[in-house]
SERO-4910 file (N, C-alpha, C, O; in steps of 0.05 Angstrom, whole numbers):
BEGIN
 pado doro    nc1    nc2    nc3   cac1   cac2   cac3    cc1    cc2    cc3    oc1    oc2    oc3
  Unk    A     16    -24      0      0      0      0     17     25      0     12     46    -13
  Unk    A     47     20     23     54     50     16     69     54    -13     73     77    -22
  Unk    A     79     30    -28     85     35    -58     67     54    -71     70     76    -81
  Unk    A     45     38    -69     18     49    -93     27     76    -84     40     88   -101
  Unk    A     20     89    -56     12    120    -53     32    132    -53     29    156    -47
  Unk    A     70    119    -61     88    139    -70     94    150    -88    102    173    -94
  Unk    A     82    114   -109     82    115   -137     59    139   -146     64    151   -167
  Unk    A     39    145   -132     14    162   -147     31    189   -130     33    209   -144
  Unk    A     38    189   -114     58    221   -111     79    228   -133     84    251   -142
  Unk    A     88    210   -138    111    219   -158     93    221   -185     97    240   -200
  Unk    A     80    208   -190     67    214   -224     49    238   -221     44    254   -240
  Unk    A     37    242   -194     19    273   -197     51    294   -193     45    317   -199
  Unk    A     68    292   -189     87    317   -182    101    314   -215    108    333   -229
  Unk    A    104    285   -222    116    295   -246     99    307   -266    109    323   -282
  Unk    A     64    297   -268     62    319   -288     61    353   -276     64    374   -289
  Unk    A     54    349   -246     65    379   -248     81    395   -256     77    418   -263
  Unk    A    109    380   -257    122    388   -273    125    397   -292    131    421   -296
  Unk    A    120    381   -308    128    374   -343     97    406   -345    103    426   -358
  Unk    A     72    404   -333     62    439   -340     67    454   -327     50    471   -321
  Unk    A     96    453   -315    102    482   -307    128    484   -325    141    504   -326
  Unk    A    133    467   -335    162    473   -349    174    504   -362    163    513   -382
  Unk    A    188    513   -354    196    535   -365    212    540   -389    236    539   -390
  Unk    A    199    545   -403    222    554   -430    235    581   -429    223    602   -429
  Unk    A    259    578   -428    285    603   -435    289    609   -463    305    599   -480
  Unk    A    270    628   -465    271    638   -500    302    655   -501    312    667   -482
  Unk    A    311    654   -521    333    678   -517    322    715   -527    304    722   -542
  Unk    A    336    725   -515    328    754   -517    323    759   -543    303    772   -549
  Unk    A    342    749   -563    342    754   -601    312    752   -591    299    769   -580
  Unk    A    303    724   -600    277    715   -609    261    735   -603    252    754   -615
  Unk    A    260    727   -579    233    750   -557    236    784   -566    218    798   -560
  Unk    A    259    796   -580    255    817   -589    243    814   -615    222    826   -618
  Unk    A    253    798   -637    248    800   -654    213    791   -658    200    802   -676
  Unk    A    204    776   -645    171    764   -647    161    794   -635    143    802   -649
  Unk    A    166    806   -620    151    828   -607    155    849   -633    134    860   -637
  Unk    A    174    856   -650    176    875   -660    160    874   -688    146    890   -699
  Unk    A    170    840   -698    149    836   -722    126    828   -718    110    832   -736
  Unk    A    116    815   -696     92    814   -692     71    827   -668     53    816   -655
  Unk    A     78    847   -670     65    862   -647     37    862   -650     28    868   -673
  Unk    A     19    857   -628    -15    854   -634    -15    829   -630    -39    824   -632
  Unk    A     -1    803   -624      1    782   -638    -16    772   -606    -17    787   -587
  Unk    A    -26    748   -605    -47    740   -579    -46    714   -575    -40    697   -592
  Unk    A    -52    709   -551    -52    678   -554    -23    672   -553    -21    647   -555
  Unk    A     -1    683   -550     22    674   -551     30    644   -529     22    636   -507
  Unk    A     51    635   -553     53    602   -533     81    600   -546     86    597   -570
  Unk    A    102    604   -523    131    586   -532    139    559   -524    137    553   -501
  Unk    A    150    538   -545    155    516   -531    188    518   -547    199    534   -562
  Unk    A    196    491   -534    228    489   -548    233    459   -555    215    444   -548
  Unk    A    253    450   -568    268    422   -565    285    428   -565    290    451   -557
  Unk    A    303    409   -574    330    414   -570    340    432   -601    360    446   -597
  Unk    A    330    432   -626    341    447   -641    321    469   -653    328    480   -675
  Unk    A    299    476   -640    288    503   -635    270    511   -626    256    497   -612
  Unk    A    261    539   -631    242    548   -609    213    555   -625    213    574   -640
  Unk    A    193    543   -621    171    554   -634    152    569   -610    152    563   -586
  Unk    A    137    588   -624    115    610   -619     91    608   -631     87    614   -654
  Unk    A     70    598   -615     43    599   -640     29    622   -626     33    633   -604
  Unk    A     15    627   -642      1    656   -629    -21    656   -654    -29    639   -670
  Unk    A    -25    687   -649    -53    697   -671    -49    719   -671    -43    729   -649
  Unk    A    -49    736   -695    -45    750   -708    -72    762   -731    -71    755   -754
  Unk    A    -89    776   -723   -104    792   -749   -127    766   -757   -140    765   -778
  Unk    A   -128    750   -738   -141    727   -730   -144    703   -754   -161    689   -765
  Unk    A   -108    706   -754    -96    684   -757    -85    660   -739    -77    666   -717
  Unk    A    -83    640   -744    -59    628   -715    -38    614   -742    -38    599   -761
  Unk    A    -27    628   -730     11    620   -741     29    609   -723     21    600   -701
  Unk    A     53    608   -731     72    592   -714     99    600   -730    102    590   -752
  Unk    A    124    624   -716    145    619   -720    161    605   -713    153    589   -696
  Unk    A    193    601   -722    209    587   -710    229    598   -711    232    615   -729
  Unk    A    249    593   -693    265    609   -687    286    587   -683    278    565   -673
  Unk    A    316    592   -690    342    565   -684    351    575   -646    347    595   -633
  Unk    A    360    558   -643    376    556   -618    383    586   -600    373    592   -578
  Unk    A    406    603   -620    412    617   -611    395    644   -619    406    666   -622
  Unk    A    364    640   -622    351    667   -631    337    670   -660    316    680   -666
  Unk    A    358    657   -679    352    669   -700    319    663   -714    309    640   -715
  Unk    A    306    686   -723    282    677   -733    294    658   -764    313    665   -778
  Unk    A    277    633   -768    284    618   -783    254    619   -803    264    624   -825
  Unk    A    226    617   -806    210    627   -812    188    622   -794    190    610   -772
  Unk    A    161    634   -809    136    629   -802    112    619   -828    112    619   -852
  Unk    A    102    615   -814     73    594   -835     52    588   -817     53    584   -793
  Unk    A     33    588   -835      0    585   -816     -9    572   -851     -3    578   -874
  Unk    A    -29    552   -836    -50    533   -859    -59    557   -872    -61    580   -861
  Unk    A    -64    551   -898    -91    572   -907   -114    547   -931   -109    523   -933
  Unk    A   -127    554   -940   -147    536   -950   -134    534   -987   -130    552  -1003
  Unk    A   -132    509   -988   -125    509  -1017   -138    523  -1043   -124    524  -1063
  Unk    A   -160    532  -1045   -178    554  -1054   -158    581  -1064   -156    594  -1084
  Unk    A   -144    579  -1039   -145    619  -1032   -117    617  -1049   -112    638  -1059
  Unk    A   -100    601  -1054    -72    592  -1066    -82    610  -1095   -102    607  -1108
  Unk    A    -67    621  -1097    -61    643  -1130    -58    613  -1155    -45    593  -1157
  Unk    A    -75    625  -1166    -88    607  -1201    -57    597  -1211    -57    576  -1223
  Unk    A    -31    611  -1206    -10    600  -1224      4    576  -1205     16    556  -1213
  Unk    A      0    582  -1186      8    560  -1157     -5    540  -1162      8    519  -1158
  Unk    A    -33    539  -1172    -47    519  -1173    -50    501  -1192    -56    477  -1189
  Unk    A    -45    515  -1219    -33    502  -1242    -12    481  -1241    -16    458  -1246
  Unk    A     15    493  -1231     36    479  -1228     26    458  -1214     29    435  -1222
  Unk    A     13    465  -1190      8    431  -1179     -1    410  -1193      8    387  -1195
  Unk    A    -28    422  -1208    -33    399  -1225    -13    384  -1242    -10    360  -1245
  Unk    A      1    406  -1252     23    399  -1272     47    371  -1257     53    349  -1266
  Unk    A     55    387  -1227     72    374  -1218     80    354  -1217     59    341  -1218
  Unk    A    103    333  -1214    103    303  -1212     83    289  -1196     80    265  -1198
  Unk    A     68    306  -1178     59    299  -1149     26    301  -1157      9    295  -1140
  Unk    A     20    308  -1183    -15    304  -1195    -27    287  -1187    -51    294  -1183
  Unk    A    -23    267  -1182    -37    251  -1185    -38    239  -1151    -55    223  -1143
  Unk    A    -22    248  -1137    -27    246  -1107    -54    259  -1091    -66    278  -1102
  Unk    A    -59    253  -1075    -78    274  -1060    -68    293  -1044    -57    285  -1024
  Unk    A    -68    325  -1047    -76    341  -1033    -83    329   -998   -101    314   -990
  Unk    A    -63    344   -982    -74    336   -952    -76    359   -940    -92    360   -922
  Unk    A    -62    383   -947    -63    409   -932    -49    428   -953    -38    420   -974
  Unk    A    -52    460   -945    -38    473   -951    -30    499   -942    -48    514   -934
  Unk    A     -9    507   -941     -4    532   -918      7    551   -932      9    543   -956
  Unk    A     16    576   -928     33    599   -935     55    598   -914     47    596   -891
  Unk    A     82    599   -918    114    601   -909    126    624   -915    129    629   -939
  Unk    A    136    643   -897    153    666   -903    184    657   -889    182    649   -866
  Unk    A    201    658   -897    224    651   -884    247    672   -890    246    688   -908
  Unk    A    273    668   -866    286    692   -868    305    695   -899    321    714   -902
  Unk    A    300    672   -921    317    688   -943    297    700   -962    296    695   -986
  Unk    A    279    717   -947    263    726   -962    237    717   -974    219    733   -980
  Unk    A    238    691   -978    216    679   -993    183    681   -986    176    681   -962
  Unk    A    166    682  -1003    149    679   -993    134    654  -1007    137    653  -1032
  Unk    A    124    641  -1001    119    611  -1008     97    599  -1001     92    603   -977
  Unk    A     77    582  -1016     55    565  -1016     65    533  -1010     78    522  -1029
  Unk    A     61    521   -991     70    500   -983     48    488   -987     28    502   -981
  Unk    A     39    453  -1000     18    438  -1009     30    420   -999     55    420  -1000
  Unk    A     17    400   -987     24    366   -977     13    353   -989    -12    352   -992
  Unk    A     26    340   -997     12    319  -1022     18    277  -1008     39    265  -1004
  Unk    A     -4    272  -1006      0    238  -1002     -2    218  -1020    -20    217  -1036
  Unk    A      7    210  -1019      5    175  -1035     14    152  -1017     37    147  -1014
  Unk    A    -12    136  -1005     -7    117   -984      6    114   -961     -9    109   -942
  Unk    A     36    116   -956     40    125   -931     68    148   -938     87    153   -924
  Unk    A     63    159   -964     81    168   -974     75    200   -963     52    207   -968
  Unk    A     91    220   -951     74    243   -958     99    264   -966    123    256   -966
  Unk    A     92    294   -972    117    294   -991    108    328   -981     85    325   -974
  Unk    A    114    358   -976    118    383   -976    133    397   -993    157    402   -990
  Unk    A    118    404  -1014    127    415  -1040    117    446  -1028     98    450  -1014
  Unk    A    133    466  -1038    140    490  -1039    138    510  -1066    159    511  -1079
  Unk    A    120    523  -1074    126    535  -1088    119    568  -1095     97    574  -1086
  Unk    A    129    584  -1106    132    614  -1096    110    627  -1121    105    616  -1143
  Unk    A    101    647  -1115     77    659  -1114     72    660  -1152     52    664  -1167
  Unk    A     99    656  -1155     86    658  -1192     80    616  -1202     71    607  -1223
  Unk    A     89    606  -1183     74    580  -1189     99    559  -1193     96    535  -1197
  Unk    A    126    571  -1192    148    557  -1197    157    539  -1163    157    548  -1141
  Unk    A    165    513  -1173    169    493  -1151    200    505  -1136    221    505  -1149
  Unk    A    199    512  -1118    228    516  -1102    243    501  -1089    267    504  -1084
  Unk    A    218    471  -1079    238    454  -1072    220    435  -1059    199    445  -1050
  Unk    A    223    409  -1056    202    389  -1035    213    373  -1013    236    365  -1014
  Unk    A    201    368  -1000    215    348   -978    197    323   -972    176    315   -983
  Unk    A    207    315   -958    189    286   -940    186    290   -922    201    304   -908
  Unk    A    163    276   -914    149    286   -876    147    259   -881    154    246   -901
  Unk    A    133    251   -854    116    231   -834     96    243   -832     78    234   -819
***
């Protein structure tokens, strides 16, 4: 009996824990999110080990930047509805190697070399794939997810 009731002390204190955890944003970040996104609501920082994300709302959006290790903003992106994607963006997809996959989402990406970018997830079985491409409809680059 006194196992059980040490064992249920330590699992109620550890999740206390784990929601009180504190994240140490670095000063970069936290200036730079306040300066470009001022108005921004809802703010939420979490971390891992190779960076720091922010979701918030914005103009009653909810986005999510990211930021590397030591501060640097790396970009931001929030879903938007495949609809709203510009007619030449949407062409290319059809066009793309990836036609014939299904559509799973699609977001807008601003990142720090400037770009501004339509991100589409495209699946095929357990395949899924984040194709990128910039506002006149040309592919910039794809990756692989899970």
């Amino acid at each position: 009996m006194k196992f059980r009731s040490l064992f249920v002390v330590v699992v109620l204190l550890s999740t206390q824990f784990l929601n009180a955890q504190v994240v140490n944003i670095p000063d970069k970040a936290k200036n730079h999110f306040a300066k470009k996104y001022a108005g921004a609501t809802e703010v939420e920082w979490t971390n891992n080990v190779v960076n720091y994300t922010v979701r918030f709302e914005l103009d009653s959006i909810k986005q999510a930047a990211h930021y590397s290790v030591d501060g640097e903003w790396t970009y931001t992106d929030y879903p938007i509805e495949y609809e709203t994607i510009p007619e030449e963006v949407k062409k290319s997809v059809t066009k793309s190697r990836f036609s014939d996959w299904t559509i799973e989402s699609s977001g807008y990406v601003e990142n720090n070399k400037n770009e501004k970018l339509y991100r589409v997830e495209f699946k095929s079985g357990i395949n899924k794939r984040y194709v990128f491409f910039n506002g006149n409809g040309k592919e910039v680059r794809s990756t692989a997810t899970l």
